[in-house]
Every structure is written in C-alpha cells, then in structure tokens.
C-alpha positions in Angstrom: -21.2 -21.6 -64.4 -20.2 -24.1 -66.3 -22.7 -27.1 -64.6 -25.7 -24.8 -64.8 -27.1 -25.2 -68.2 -26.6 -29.4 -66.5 -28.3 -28.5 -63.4 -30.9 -26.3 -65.3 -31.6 -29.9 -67.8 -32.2 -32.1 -64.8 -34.5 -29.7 -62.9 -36.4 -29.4 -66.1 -36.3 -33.3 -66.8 -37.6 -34.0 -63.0 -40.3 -31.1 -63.2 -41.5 -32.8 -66.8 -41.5 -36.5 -65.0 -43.1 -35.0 -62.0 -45.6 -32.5 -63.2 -48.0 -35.0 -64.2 -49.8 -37.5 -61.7 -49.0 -41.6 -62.3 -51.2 -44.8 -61.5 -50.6 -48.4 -61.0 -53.0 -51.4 -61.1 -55.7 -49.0 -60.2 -57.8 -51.2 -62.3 -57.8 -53.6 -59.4 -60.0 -51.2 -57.4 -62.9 -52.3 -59.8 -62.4 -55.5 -61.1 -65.6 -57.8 -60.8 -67.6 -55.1 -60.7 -70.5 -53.4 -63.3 -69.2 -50.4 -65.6 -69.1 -48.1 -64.7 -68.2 -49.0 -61.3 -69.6 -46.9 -58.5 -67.1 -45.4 -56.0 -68.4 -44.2 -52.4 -65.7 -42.9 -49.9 -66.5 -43.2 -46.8 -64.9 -40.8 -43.9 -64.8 -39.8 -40.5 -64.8 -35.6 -40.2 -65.0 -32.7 -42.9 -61.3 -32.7 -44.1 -60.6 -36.3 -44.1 -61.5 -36.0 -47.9 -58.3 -34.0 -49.0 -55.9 -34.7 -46.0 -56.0 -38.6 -47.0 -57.9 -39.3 -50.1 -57.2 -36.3 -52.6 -54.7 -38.0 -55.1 -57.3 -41.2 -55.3 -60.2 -38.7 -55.8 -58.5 -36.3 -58.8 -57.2 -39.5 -60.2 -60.0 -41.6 -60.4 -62.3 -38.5 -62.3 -59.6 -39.1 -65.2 -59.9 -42.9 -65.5 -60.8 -44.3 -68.5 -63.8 -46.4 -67.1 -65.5 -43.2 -66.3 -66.2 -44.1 -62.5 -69.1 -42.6 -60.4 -67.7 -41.1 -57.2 -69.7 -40.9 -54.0 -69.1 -39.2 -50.8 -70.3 -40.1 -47.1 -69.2 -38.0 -44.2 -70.1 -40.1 -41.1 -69.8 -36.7 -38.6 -70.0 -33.0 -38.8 -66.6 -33.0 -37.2 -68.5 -30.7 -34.3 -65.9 -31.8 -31.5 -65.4 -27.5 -31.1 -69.0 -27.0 -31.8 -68.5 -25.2 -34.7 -70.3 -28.3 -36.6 -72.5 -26.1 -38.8 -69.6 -24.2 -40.4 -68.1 -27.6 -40.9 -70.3 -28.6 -42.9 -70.3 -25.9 -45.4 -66.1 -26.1 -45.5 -66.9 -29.5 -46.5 -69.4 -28.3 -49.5 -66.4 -26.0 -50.8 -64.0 -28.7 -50.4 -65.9 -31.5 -52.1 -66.6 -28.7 -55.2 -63.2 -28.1 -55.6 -62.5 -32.1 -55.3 -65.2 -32.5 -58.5 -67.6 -34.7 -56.3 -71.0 -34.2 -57.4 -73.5 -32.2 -55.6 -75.9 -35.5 -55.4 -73.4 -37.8 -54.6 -72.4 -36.4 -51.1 -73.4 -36.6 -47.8 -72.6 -35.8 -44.3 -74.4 -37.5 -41.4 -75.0 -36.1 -37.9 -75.4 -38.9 -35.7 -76.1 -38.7 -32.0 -73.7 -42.0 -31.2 -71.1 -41.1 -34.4 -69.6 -37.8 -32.8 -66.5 -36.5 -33.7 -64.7 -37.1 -30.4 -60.8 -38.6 -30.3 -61.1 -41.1 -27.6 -64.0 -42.8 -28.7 -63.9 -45.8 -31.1 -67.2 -45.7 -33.3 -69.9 -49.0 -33.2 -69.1 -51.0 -36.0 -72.6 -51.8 -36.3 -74.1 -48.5 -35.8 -71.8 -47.6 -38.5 -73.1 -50.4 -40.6 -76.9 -49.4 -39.9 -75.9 -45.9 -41.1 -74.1 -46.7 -44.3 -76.5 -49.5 -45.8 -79.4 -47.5 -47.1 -76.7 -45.6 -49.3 -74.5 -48.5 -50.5 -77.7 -50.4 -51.7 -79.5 -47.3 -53.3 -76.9 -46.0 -55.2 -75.8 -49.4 -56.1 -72.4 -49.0 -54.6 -69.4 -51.2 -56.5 -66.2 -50.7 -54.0 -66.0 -48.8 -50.6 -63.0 -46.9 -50.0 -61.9 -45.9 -46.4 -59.2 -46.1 -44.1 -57.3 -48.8 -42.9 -57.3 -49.9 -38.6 -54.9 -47.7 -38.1 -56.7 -44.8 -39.6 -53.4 -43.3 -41.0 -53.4 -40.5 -37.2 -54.2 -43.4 -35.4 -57.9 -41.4 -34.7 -60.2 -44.2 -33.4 -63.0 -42.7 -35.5 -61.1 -43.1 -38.5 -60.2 -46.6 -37.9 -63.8 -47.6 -36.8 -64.8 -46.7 -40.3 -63.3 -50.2 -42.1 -64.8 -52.1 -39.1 -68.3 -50.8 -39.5 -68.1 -50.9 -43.5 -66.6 -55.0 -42.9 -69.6 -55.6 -40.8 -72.2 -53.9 -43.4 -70.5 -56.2 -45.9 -70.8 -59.1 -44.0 -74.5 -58.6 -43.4 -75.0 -58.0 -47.7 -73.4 -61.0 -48.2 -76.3 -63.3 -46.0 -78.9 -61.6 -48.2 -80.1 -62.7 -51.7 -80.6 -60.8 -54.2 -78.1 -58.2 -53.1 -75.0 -57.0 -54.6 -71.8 -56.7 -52.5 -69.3 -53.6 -52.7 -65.6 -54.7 -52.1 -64.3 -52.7 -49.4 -60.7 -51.0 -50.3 -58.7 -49.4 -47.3 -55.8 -46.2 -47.3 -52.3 -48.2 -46.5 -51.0 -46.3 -43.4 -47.3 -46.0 -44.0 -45.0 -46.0 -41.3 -43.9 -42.3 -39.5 -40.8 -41.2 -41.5 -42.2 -41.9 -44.9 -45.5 -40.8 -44.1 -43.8 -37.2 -43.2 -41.0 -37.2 -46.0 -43.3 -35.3 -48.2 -42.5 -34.7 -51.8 -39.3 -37.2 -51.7 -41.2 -40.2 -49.9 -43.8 -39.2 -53.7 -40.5 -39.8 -55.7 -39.8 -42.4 -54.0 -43.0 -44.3 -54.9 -43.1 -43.4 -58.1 -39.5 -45.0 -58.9 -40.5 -47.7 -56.8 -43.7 -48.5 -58.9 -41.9 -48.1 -62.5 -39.1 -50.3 -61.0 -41.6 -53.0 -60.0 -43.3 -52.6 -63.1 -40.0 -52.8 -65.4 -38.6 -56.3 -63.5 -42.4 -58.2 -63.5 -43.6 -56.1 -66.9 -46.7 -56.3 -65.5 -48.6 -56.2 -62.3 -48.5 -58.8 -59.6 -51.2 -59.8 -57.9 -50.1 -58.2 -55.1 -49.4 -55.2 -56.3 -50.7 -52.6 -54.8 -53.2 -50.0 -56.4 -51.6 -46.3 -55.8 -52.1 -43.1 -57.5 -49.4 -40.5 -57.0 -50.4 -36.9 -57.9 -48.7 -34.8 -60.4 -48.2 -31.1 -59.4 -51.7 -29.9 -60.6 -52.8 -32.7 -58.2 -51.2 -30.8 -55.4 -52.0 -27.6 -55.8 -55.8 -28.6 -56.2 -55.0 -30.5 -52.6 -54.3 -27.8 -51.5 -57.1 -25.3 -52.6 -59.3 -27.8 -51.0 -57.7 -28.2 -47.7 -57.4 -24.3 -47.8 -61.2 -24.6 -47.9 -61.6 -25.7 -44.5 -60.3 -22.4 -42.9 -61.7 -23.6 -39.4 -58.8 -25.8 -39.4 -55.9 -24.2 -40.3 -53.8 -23.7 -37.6 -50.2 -23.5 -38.4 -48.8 -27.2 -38.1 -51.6 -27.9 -41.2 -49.4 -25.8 -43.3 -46.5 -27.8 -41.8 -48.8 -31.2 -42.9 -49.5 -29.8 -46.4 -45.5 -29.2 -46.7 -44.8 -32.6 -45.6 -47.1 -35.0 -46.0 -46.8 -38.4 -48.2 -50.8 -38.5 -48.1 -50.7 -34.9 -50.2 -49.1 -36.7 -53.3 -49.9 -40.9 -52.6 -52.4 -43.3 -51.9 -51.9 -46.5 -51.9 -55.0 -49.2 -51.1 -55.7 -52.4 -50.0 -58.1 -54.7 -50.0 -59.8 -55.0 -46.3 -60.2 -58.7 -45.6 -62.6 -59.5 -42.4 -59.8 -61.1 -41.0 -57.6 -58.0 -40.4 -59.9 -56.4 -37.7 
C-alpha cells in the first residue's frame, strides 16, 4: 500500500501530459502561403477521413492561423454496392470531424471506383481535382503518401494524381500553386503499437525540440491527439456503421494513425 499514493501520482501526471493533444512545426504545412491558408484533404473512400487523417483535422480547427479546411472524397467507396449509404456515413463523420457543410465533397466517378486491385489514373485524378483546387483557391493539398499507409492502390494513386495536377498549375500563368503534403506511412510494429507508439512520438518530438531548441528544417510536421482527440476519432469512425466489423474495433484499439500524423512534403521525384 505503501507505493500507491506513488503509482496513483504518476498515473495522474501521465493522464495530465496526455490528455491534451501536442503539435510540432505544423506551421510548415503553410508557409508561403496567403492567410488564412486554405486546406483541402484529398481521400480515397468514406472513412479514410478519420482512420488516417483525424488528429491533423481536430488539430488544425485550433490553430492559431485560423485555417480553412476542405474535403474531397475521390469515391463513394461502393466496392459492396452499398455506395449510397456511404455517402451519408461520410456526412455524419465529416459533422462530427467540424468540416463544413460547403467545403466537402464526394465524387462518383465511372474510372475512380473503389476497387483494391486497381491503381487510379493519375491524370484522371488530376482532371477531377483541378476545378476545386483553383475555385476555392486551395493553399496545401494533404493526402497520402505512395504507400497509402494499407498499401490500397487507390490510396496511393491519390499523391500521384494530385503531383501531376500540380505539375500542370505550375505551366500556367496566372495561377497559384497548392503545395502538396503526404501522411508518413510508418513501418508495421509502430503503426499497430497504438497508444505507446503516441507516447512515443510525443517524447520523441519534445526530445528533438529540447537538443536543437527549435525546429530543423527537416523536422517533420505531426500532430498527436490528446484524449478528447480520440474519443472524437472515434465517434466519427463509429459513424460509418457499414464498416464496422470486428478487427475495426481491433484498429481503433491499436492504431498509431488514431493519435499521430506525421507529413511530408511530396516532391515529384518520389513517385
């Protein structure tokens, strides 16, 4: 008995440190870029938006240079034909997320079906995303990397076709250019360690910071979600009630990609 008021302290301690979400050099997403800057996250299938890129989203609605956040869904996800109700689990999700009503959308393309053995055209891709990067005036593209964190072609045809879009802005005057920022896929055992691999980047990050002070300029951008975070996570993911078969709840429990994001600038080189 007599460690227990000890064990009680630390618990505490790492609940107070824990409970609330942590950043690093997320400035870097939108540097060079208008203020506000003008977020749109592109993804694959209804879900992607909290399975991958929840922590970024929450995080980003708190920054101080009062961001505009965009989403594009690039498929109904209608692989079981169940497209429709896709779509509306997507709606819930994205009002739980905070995304705006008029700064979502979700495209049904006859050549962009959700489909796990086929890689998406870049340029179809491209064709598809242009009109709403250059309306909306978009300032950074966020998306996955070419590894699409499951290794899903369509997720990692997403960078390819946003790269090519980018490279097409870039021949034409009078046109601004998003950046293009991509989800790090982390390697298997971290990327299922769950709520230690989170701890883990968060010591990692302060550590980094206390030895350079400040930021590299290869530091990394990540946001790591507090426990609020988390549960939203998973309000939204609960959402999509199509989906959840039992090894979700087994993803939820264990997955890095439920607390951390960590991004990278895509470089046309890399595909």
């Amino acid at each position: 008995m007599i460690f227990f008021p000890f064990i009680l302290a630390v618990v505490s301690l790492l609940l107070s440190v824990f409970y609330k979400p942590f950043e690093s050099n997320t400035d870097a997403l939108s540097e060079q870029t208008t203020s506000p800057p003008r977020f749109l996250l592109l993804t694959a299938h209804p879900d992607d938006e909290c399975f991958f890129f929840a922590p970024t989203i929450l995080a980003l609605q708190r920054s101080s240079s009062s961001p505009e956040i965009f989403s594009l869904c690039l498929s109904s996800g209608n692989a079981d034909g169940i497209g429709e109700r896709r779509k509306g689990e997507l709606v819930h999700s994205l009002d739980i997320l905070g995304v705006e009503k008029d700064n979502r959308w979700i495209i049904d393309h006859p050549l962009l079906q959700d489909n796990i053995t086929q890689q998406w055209d870049a340029e179809i891709i491209a064709e598809v995303l242009r009109p709403f990067v250059v309306e909306h005036h978009i300032t950074s593209v966020l998306t996955f990397d070419i590894k699409g964190i499951s290794l899903h072609p369509n997720h990692f045809s997403l960078p390819l076709g946003a790269s090519y879009l980018i490279k097409s802005l870039s021949s034409s005057p009078h046109t601004s250019v998003p950046r293009l920022f991509s989800l790090v896929t982390v390697p298997v055992l971290p990327k299922y360690a769950g709520l230690p691999s989170a701890i883990l980047a968060r010591l990692g990050v302060v550590s980094q910071a206390f030895l350079a002070f400040e930021p590299t300029v290869d530091s990394l951008p990540v946001f790591i979600s507090g426990i609020p975070d988390y549960l939203t996570t998973v309000k939204a993911i609960l959402a999509h009630d199509s989906q959840m078969v039992w090894f979700r709840y087994l993803y939820m429990t264990f997955s890095r990609y439920m607390w951390v994001n960590e991004w990278v600038e895509f470089r046309a080189q890399e595909a």
